[in-house]
N, C-alpha and C positions, 0 to 999 in steps of 0.2 A: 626739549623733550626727545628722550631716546626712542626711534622708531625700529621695529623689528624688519626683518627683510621683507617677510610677506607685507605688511604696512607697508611698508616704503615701495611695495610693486605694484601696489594697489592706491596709492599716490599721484597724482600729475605733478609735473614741473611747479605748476602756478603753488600747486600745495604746498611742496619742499622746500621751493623760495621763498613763498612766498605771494600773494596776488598783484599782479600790476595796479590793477586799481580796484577800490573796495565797492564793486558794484556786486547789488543781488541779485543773481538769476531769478526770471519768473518764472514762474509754475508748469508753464509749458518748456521752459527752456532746462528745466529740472528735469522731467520726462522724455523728453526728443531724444537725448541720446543713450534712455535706455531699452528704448527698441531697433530691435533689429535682431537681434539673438534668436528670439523663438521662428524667426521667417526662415532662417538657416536649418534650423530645425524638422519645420512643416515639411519641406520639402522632400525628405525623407518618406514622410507622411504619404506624398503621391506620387512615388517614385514606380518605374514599370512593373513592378509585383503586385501593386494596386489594380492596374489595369487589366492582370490576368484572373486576380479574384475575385474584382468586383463584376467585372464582365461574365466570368465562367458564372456570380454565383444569381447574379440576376437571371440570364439566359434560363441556368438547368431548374431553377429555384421560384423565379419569380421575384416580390417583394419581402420574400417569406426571412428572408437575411437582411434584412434593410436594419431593426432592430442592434444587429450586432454591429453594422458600421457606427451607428447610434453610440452604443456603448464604448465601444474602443475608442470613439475619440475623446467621450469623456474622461476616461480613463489615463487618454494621454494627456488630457489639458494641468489632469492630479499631477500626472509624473513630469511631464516637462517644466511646472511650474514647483518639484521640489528640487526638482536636478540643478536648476536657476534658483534659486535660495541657496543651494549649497556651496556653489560657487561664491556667491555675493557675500555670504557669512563667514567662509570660510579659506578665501582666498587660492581655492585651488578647485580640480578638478575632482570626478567619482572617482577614475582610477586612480590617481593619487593618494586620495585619502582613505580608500581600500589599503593600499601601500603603505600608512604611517599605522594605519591601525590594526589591521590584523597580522595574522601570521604568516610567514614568507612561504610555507605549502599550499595554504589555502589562496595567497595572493598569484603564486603562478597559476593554480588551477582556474582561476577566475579570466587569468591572461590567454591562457591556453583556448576556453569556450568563447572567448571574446576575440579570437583571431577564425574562429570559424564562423562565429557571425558573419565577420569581414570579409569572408570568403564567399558565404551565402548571399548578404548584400553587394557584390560586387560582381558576382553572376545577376542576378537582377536586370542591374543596374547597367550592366554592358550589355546585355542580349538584349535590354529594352530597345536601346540606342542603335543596337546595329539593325533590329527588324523597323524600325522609324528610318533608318536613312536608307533600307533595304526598298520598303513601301515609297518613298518620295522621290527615290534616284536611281534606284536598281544596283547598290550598292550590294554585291555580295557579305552573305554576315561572315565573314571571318573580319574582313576587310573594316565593314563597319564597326565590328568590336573594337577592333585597334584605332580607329577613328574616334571612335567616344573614348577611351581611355587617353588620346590627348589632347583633345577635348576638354575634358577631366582637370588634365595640368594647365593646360591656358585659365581655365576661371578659376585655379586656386593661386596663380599666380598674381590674381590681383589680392590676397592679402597681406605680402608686402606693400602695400601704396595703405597699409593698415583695415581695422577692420572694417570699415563702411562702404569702399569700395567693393568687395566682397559679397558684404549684405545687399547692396542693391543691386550689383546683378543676380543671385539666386532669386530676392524678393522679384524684378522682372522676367526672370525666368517661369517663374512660381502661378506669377499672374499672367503669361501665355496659355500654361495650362491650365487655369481656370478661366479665359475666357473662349479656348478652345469646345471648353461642355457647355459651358455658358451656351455657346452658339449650336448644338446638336441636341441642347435640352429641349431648346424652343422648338427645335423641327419635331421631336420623338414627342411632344406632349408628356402631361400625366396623367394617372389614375389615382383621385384623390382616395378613391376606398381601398385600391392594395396599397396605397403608403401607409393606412390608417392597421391594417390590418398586419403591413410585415413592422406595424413598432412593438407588437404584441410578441414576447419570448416565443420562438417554437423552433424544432426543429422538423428536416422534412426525411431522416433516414442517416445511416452512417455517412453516407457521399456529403447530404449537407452538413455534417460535422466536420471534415476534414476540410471542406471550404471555409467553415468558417473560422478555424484554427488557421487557415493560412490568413485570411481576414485580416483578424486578431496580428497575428505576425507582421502585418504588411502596412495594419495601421499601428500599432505602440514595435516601433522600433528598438531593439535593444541599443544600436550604434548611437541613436542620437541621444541617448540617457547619458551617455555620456561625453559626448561633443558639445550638448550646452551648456553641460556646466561648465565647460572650458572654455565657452566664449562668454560667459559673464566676468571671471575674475579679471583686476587690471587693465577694465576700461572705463569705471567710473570712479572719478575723483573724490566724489564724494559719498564712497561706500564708508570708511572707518570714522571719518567725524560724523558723517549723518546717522549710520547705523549705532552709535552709541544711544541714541537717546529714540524714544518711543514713537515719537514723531518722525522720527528719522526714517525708522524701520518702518513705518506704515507708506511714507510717502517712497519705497525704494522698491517694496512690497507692490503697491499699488500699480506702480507702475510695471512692473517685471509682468503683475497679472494679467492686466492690459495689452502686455507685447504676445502671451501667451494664446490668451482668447482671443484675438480678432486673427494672428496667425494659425491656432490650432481650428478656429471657427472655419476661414478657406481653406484648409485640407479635406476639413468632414464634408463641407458643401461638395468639393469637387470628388470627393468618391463615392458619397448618398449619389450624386448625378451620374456615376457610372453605373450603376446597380441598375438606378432607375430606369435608365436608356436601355439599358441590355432584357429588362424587366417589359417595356414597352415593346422594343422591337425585335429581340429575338427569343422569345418565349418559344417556346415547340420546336425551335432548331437550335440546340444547346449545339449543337456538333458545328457549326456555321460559328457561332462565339468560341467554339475551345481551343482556338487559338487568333493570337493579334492579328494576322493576315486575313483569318475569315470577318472578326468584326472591321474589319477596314474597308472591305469590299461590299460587307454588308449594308453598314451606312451608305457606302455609294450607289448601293442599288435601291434601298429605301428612303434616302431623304438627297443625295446627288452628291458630285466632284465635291461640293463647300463643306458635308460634314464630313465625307472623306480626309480632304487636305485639313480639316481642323483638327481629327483625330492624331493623323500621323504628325503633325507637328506641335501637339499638345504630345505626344507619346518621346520625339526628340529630343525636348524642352525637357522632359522629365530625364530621360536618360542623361543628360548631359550635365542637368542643375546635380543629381541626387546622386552621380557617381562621383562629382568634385568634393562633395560635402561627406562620402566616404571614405575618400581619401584621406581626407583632415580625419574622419573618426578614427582610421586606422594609426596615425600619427601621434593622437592625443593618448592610445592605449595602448604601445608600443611605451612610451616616453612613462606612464603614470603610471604601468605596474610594473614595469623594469626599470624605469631611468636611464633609457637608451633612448637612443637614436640612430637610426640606418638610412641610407640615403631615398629619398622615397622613390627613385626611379626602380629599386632592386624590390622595395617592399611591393609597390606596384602589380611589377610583374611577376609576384609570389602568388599574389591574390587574384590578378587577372589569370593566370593558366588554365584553373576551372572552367570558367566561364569560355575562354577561346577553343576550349577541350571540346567544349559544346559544340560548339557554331561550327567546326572543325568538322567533326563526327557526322553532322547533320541528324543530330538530335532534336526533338520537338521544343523549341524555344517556349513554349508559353505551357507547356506540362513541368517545363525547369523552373520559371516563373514560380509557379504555383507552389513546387515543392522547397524552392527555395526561402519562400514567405513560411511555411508551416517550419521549417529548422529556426526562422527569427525568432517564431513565438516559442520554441523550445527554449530559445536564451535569454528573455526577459526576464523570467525569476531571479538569469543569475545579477542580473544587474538592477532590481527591482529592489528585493530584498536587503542589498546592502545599503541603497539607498535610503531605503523606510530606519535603517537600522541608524544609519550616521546624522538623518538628520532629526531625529527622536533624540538624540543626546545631547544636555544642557552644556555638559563640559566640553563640548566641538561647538556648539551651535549659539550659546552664551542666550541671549536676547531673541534669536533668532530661529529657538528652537522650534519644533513640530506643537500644534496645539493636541490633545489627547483626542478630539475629533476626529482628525488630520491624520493621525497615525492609525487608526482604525477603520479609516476609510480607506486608505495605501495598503493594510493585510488584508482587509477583503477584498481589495482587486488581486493582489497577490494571489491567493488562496483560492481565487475562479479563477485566474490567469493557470496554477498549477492543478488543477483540477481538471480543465480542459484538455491539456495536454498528457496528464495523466490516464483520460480517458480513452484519448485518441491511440495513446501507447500500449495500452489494454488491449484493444480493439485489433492492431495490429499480430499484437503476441497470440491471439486469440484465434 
């Protein structure tokens, strides 16, 4: 049987040859290796942009935004979980398949906003890391940016030993900073009636809009829509014979769901927990939360040194996991809408200059934070919409395509997704 290229890279050995020996995987050994992806993912999800808006928007706000953390993770659980079908069906990645199918103006264009993403998440992502190693060591932030940014490259360099090694150090990185909240949840307590009451839509004024557009930014990442689907293609063997048949597709599906929710479920927990905490204990001193250093001190004065040291080391963990994991996105969108490749040490340091311009300057780290999450949700539509668009289609998707549910649940996030931002951009002209 003649196998086409992508088949055949989506293939293992055992398949091409052949199997050693004709034993059937069980049912758990079918499933095992198709998580790990969405943990890659997640992380993203709770990266130091998180920490500046869900902090700022609990402190200035209360629980009155608790609701939109709610939403945006739902929201991701749609998207991360079509980005990973498109991969699996399709044997490649979004930016790529951007690339085969549209137009070569509109595919730079998409290339173009999708390198300022990379620029906004990578400011994030190092100013997180250098005010975490700043708080734990007295590491000045220029110093610490350049420390997370090699940082960066040591834990991508375990995806040569392949992808698993990879995934489980971010998935243990991931799980620092959720049991980092974990342990400052139980000091800070809850209030079961303001959780009751911020699940309920509202807003509290223009300010809590602009927080909650970076929210929104900070939880549905544009970078990683399309870094997961690059880590699904060509790692399981058994996407092309399984995915032929209906049963195939439900048990590859299942599972892919599965990697999705219990990873996108610990991102929402661990930033519903930041809200909450900031909601609990610095209600009436938003100025004390408006930036990383005053919530770090703040914990120290209201619950002591242990949710101190848990925050700043839940806040390093992030910076370190979710700047490696932008790396690889900048890598995947480079290569899949141009068909290049540049060495990542030069791309790197295209994308870290912003971010060190900061620390540099002695500009407010955690007002950059903020602003930097509010340009991510400017860039989801672009990477939102072609999604809903490629995986809606029978002729790409064969078996695997979008159900009519499905794709009408992906435009109405779309469509509140550009709406919001829509509004905020009014707002501003105005």
């Amino acid at each position: 049987m003649y196998l086409s290229k992508t088949e055949a890279a989506v293939l293992p050995t055992t398949l091409v040859a052949g199997p050693r020996r004709p034993a059937q995987p069980t049912a758990r050994r079918r499933i095992w290796p198709l998580l790990g992806p969405a943990f890659v993912a997640a992380v993203a999800y709770v990266d130091p942009g998180n920490f500046a808006t869900n902090f700022s928007g609990g402190a200035s706000f209360g629980y009155t935004l608790l609701w939109v953390i709610v939403a945006a993770n739902l929201m991701a659980m749609l998207i991360q979980s079509l980005t990973a079908k498109l991969g699996l069906a399709t044997g490649r990645d979004l930016a790529t398949n951007c690339r085969e199918q549209l137009p070569r103006p509109v595919t730079r264009g998409l290339w173009l906003q999708a390198e300022a993403v990379a620029i906004a998440t990578d400011l994030a992502e190092i100013v997180g890391g250098a005010v975490a190693l700043n708080l734990l060591f007295g590491v000045p932030l220029p110093i610490g940016g350049l420390i997370t940014a090699v940082v960066a490259f040591v834990l991508l360099a375990a995806q040569s030993r392949g992808h698993r090694p990879f995934e489980r150090v971010i998935t243990g990185l991931l799980l620092v900073i959720g049991a980092g909240f974990a342990y400052t949840l139980v000091g800070s307590g809850v209030d079961v009636g303001g959780m009751a009451s911020g699940m309920v839509p509202s807003f509290a004024g223009p300010d809590s809009l602009v927080l909650a557009a970076g929210i929104l930014g900070a939880t549905v990442m544009p970078h990683v829509i399309y870094v997961h689907s690059a880590l699904t293609p060509g790692r399981y063997g058994d996407v092309v014979t399984a995915g032929r048949t209906r049963e195939g597709r439900r048990g590859l599906l299942r599972a892919q769901r599965l990697d999705v929710l219990v990873a996108m479920g610990v991102a929402g927990l661990v930033n519903a927990a930041m809200l909450v905490i900031a909601a609990q204990l610095f209600t009436g001193s938003a100025e004390q939360a408006g930036s990383l250093e005053g919530v770090h001190a703040g914990l120290g004065d209201q619950l002591g040194a242990g949710a101190a040291l848990a925050f700043a080391l839940a806040l390093l963990a992030s910076g370190f996991a979710s700047s490696s994991v932008g790396t690889h996105a900048g890598q995947v969108v480079m290569a899949g809408f141009l068909k290049r490749h540049i060495p990542v040490l030069v791309r790197r340091l295209v994308t870290l200059a912003p971010a060190l311009l900061v620390l540099v300057l002695g500009g407010d780290p955690t007002t950059a934070l903020v602003w930097s999450q509010v340009v991510l949700s400017f860039g989801i539509p672009f990477a939102l919409v072609p999604l809903l668009w490629l995986t809606s289609r029978r002729d790409l998707m064969g078996g695997w395509v979008n159900r009519r549910v499905t794709t009408v649940a992906g435009c109405v996030v779309a469509a509140l997704i550009i709406a919001l931002n829509g509004h905020l951009l009014l707002g501003f002209v105005l």
